[in-house]
C-alpha positions in Angstrom: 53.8 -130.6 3.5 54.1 -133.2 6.1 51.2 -136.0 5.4 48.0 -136.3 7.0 48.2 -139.5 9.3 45.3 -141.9 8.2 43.9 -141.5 12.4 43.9 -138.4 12.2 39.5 -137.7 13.1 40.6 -133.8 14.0 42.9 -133.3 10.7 39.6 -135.3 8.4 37.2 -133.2 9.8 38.5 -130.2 7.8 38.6 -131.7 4.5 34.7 -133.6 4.5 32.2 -131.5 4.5 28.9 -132.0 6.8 25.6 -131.9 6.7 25.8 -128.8 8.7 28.0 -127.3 6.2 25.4 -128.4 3.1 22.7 -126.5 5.1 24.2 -123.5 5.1 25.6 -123.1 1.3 21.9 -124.1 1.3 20.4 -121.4 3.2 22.4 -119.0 1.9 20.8 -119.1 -1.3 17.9 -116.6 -0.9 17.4 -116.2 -4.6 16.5 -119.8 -4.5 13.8 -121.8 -2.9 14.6 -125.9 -1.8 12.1 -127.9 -0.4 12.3 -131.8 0.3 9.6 -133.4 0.6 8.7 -137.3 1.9 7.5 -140.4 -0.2 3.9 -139.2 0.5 5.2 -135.3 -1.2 4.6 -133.8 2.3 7.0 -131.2 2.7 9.8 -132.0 5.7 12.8 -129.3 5.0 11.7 -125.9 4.1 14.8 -123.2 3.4 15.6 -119.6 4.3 15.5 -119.1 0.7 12.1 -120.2 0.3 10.6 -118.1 3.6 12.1 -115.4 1.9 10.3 -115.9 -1.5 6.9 -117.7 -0.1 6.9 -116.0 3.0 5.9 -118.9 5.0 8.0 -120.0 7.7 9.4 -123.4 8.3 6.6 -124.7 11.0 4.2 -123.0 8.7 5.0 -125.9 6.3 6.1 -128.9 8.0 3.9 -131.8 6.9 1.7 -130.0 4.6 1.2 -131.1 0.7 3.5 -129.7 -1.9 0.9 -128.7 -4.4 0.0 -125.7 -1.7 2.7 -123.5 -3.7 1.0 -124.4 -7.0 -1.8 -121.8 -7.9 -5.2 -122.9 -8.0 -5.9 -123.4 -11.3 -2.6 -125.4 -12.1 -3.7 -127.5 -8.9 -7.2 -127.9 -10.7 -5.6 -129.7 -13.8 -3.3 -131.7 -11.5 0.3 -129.9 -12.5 1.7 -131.0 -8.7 1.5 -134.6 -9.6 2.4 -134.7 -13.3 5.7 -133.4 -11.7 6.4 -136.0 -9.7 5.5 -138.5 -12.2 7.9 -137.1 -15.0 10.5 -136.9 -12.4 10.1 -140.3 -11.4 10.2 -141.7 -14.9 13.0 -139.3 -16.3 14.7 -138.9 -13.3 14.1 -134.8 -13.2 10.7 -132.6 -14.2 11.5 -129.3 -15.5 9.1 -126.6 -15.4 8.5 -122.4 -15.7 5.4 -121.3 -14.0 3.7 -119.0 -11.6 3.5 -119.8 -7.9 1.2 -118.5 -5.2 2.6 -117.2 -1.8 1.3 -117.1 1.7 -0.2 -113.5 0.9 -1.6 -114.8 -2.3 0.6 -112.4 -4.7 2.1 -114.7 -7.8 5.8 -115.0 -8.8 7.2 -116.4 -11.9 9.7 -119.4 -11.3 12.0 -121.9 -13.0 11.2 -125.3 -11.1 13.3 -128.2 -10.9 12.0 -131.8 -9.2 14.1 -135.2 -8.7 13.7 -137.8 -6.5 15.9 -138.2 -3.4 17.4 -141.7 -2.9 19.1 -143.3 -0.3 22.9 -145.3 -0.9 21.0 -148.5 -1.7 18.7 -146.9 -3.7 15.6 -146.9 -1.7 13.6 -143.8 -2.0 13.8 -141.0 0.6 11.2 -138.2 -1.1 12.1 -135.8 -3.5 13.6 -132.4 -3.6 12.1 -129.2 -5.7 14.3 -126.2 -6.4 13.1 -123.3 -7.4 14.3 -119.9 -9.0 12.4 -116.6 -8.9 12.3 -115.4 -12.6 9.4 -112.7 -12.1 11.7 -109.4 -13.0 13.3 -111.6 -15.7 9.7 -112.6 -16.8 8.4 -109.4 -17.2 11.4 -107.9 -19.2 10.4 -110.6 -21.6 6.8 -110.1 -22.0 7.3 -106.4 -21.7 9.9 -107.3 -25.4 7.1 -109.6 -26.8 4.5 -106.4 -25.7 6.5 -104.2 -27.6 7.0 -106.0 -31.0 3.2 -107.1 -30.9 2.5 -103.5 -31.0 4.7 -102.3 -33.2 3.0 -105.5 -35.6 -0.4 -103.6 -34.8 0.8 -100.4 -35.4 1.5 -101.5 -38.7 -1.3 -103.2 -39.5 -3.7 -100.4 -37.8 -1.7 -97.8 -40.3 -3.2 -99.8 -43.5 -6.5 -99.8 -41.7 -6.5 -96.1 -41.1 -4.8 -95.8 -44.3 -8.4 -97.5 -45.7 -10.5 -95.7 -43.9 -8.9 -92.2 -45.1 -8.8 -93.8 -48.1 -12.3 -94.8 -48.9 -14.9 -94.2 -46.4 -13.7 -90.3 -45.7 -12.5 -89.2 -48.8 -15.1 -90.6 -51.3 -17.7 -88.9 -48.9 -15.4 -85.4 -48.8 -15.5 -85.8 -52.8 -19.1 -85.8 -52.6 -19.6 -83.2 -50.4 -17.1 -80.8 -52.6 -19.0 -81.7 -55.9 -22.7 -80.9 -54.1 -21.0 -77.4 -52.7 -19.4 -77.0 -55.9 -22.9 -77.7 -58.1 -24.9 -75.0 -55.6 -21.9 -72.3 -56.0 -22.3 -72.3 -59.6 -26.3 -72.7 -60.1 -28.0 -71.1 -57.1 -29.4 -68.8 -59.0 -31.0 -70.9 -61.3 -32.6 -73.3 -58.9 -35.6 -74.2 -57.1 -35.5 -73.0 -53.6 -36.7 -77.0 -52.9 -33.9 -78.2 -54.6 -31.6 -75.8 -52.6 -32.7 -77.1 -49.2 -32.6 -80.9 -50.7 -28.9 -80.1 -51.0 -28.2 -78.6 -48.4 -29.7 -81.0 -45.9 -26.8 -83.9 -47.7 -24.5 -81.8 -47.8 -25.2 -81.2 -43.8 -25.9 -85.0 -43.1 -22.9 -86.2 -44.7 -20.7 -83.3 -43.1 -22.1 -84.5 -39.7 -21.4 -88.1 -40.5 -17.6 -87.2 -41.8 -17.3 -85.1 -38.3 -17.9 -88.5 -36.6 -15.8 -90.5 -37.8 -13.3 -88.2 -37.8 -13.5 -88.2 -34.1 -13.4 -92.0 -33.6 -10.2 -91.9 -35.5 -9.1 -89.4 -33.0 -10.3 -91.3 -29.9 -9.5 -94.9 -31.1 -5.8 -92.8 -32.3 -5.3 -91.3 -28.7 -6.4 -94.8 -26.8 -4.1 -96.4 -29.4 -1.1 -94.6 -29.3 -0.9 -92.9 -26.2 -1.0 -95.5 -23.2 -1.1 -93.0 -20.6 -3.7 -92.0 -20.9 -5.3 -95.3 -19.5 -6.4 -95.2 -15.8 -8.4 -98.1 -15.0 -10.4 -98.3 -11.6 -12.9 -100.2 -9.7 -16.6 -98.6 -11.1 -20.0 -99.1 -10.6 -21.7 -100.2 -14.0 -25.0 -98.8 -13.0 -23.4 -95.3 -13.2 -22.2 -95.4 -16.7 -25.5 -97.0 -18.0 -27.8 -94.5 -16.9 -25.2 -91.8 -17.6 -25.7 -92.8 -21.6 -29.2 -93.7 -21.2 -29.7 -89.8 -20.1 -27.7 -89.1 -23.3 -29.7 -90.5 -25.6 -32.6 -90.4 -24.2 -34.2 -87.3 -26.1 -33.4 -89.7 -29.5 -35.0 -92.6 -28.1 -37.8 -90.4 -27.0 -38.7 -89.2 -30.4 -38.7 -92.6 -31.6 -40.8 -93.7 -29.2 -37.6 -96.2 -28.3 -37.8 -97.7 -24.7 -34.6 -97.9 -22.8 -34.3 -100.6 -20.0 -31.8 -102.0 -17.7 -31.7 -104.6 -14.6 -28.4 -103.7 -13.7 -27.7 -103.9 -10.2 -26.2 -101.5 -7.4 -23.0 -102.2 -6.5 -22.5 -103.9 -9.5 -19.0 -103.1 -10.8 -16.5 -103.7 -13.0 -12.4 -102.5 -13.2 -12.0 -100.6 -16.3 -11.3 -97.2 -18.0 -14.5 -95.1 -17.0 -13.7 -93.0 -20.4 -13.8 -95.7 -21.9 -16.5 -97.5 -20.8 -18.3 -94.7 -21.6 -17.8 -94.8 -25.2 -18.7 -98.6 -25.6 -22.1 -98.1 -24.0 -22.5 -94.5 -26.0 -21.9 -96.2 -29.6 -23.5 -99.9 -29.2 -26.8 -98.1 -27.7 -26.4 -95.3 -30.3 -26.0 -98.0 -33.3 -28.7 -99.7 -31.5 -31.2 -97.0 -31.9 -30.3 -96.1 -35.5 -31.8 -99.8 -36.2 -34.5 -100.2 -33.9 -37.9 -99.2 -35.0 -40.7 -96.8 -33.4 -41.7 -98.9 -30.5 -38.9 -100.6 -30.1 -36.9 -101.8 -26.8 -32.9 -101.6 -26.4 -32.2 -103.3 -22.8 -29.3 -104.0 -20.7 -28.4 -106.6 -18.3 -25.2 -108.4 -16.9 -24.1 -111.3 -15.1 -21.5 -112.7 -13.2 -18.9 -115.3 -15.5 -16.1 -116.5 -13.2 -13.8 -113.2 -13.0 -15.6 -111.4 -15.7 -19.1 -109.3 -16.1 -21.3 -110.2 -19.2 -22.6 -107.0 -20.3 -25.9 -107.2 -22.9 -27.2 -105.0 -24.8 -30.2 -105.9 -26.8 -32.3 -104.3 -29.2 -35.4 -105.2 -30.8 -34.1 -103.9 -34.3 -33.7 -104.8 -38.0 -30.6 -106.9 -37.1 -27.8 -108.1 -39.1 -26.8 -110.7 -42.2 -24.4 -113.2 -41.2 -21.8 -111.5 -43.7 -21.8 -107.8 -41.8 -21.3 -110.1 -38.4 -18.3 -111.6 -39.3 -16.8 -108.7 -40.6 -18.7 -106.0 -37.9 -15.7 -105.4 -35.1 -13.1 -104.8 -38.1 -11.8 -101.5 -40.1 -12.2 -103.5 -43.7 -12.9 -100.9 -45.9 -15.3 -103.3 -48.2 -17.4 -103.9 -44.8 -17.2 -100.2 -43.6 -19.1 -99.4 -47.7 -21.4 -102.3 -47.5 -22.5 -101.6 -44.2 -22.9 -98.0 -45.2 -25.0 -98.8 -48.1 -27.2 -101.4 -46.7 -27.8 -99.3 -43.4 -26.5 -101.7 -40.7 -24.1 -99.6 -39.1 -20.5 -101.7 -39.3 -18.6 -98.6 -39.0 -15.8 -97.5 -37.2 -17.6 -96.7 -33.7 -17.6 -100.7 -33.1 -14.0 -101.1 -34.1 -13.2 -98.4 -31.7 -14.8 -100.2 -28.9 -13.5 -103.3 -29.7 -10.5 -101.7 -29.1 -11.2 -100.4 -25.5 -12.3 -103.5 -24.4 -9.1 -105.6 -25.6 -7.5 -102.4 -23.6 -9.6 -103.3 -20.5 -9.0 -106.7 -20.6 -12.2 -107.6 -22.7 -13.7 -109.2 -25.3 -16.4 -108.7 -27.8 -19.2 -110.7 -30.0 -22.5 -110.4 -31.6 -25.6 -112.8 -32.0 -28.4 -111.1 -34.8 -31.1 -112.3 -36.6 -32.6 -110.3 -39.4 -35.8 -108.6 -38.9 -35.8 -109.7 -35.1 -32.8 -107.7 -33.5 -29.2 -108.0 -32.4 -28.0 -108.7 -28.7 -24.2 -107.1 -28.7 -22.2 -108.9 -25.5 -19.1 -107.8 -23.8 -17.0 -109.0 -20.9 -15.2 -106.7 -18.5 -12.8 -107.9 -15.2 -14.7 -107.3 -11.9 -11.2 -107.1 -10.2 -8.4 -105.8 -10.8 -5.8 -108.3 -12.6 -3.4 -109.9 -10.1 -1.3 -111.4 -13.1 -2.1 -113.2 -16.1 -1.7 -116.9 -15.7 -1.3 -118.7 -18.9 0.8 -121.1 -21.1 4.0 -119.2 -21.5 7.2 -120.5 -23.0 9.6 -122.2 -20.9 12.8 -120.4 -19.9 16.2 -122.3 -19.6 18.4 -121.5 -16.8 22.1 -120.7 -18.0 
């Protein structure tokens, strides 16, 4: 091969690239977005690949701040700047995290920032890459899902294991010996005693009946996801609904039961669901409130989230039965039992559902002055969890 004369400006030309030719390698890469930005981290070079995954085009973001792809609460506790500040003293900043794009939706990215110097080392701006990572994200969380619930399911079969255990079978026993006792001495007793009997053996059948069915329900929520069909619902509805329910048991107890919940007030949850964590705090409330009493209702607005009330004007609770109130622990279930408080397995169940709906749970109770029960649902539906994940490497 003949050599390449030194004057040769046609024959050089093939051999060093351009900065045409870096532009496009660089636009070709639509899996990536690369942004440059100026000394003052305005943005002055926007890529193909980041109109593809931002959905802004290049006048769209000529000139504006950086930090507008940064989500507003990572822009709240200054994540933008603490960027640029590691890169400057490290020489690159490193970073997983969600990003928000022109139509608001979130994606999950691997970010890269390092400043961008001239030949004599004066400094031009910076440039931040970027690598979508959302599928890859959610194949990991949906791994880390699936071994946190197989860690539950294991620890929810000792639970159930202790409830069969203890707070159904020793009642069974007791309902076998009392059937067995009026079998074998009918005859011989007092038609008193007969109905005495028979009205425990009926009270405890009804209560085994019960809990056999929130084992059931908190069983089919537990274990069978699809069952799960969260929507946009009115609170109002659902209150009254269980108000109407148990409002013949109020009435003979001479119970009032009052809400100030809105219209148009309205949550995004499981409607079966919420159904069942109104049904059993009201119910337990009533079972502790005395003739005369007042059970009430009312929620407001937290951020994102509803704070549902429901107060009672009850016996209330020690601070032992508190602590141990929203779990299956079978020495709670028998204490409660025995002292009448009602920690049973109704409230675990709808601690449950609400961790299902996105939820949380907690109590405040003084005794001999009542317990307010609070709970937090999402108003909207969930656009993406935003939290402190752990960082992925790019290989």
């Amino acid at each position: 091969m003949a050599d390449i004369p030194k004057d040769s400006k046609i024959l050089k030309s093939q051999y060093i690239p351009t900065s045409e030719f870096y532009s496009q390698i660089i636009d070709s890469l639509q899996d990536y977005s690369i942004l440059t930005l100026d000394n003052e981290l305005k943005i002055n070079s926007w890529s193909s690949g980041s109109v593809a995954i931002f959905g802004y085009e290049p006048e769209d973001m000529m000139g504006k701040s950086f930090d507008v792809i940064f989500t507003e609460e990572d822009r709240k506790i200054g994540i933008p700047q603490k960027e640029i500040d590691k890169a400057l003293k490290e020489g690159r900043a490193v970073d997983n995290r969600w990003h928000i794009c022109k139509d608001k939706s979130i994606f999950y990215a691997y970010g890269l920032v390092f400043p961008l110097k001239g030949i004599d080392g004066e400094m031009l701006g910076y440039v931040k890459i970027l690598r979508n990572l959302t599928e890859r994200k959610k194949a990991e969380d949906s791994i880390k899902n699936y071994v946190k619930e197989l860690e539950e399911l294991n620890t929810h079969k000792e639970s159930v294991l202790a409830i069969l255990s203890h707070d159904l079978r020793s009642p069974l026993s007791s309902i076998i010996g009392t059937a067995k006792y009026l079998k074998d001495n009918f005859e011989k007793m007092k038609p008193e005693a007969v109905k005495e009997m028979l009205e425990l053996l009926y009270n405890e059948s009804i209560n085994e009946l019960n809990m056999l069915d929130y084992l059931v329900e908190w069983a089919r929520i537990k274990y069978a996801s699809e069952v799960f069909s969260p929507a946009k619902i009115e609170l109002i509805n659902y209150v009254e609904k269980v108000f109407d329910i148990l409002n013949e048991t109020a009435s003979v107890n001479a119970i009032n039961l009052h809400h100030e919940i809105e219209e148009n007030e309205s949550v995004f949850a499981d409607g079966k669901m919420l159904l069942s964590i109104l049904q059993n705090i009201v119910s337990n409330a009533l079972k502790h409130t005395k003739s005369g009493g007042k059970i009430s209702i009312t929620a407001k607005r937290s951020e994102d989230k509803l704070i549902i009330e429901v107060k009672d004007s009850g016996i209330g609770m020690s601070k032992d039965i508190v602590e141990k109130l929203f779990t299956p622990q079978m020495s709670s279930l028998s204490k409660a039992r025995t002292e009448n408080k009602g920690a049973g397995i109704g409230l675990f169940l709808v601690k449950g559902f609400l961790e299902k709906n996105g939820g949380e749970i907690w109590v405040e109770s003084i005794e001999g002055k009542g317990s307010s029960f609070y709970f937090t649902l999402p108003i909207n539906q969930p656009q993406g969890k935003i939290d402190s994940l752990n960082k992925l490497d790019i290989n």
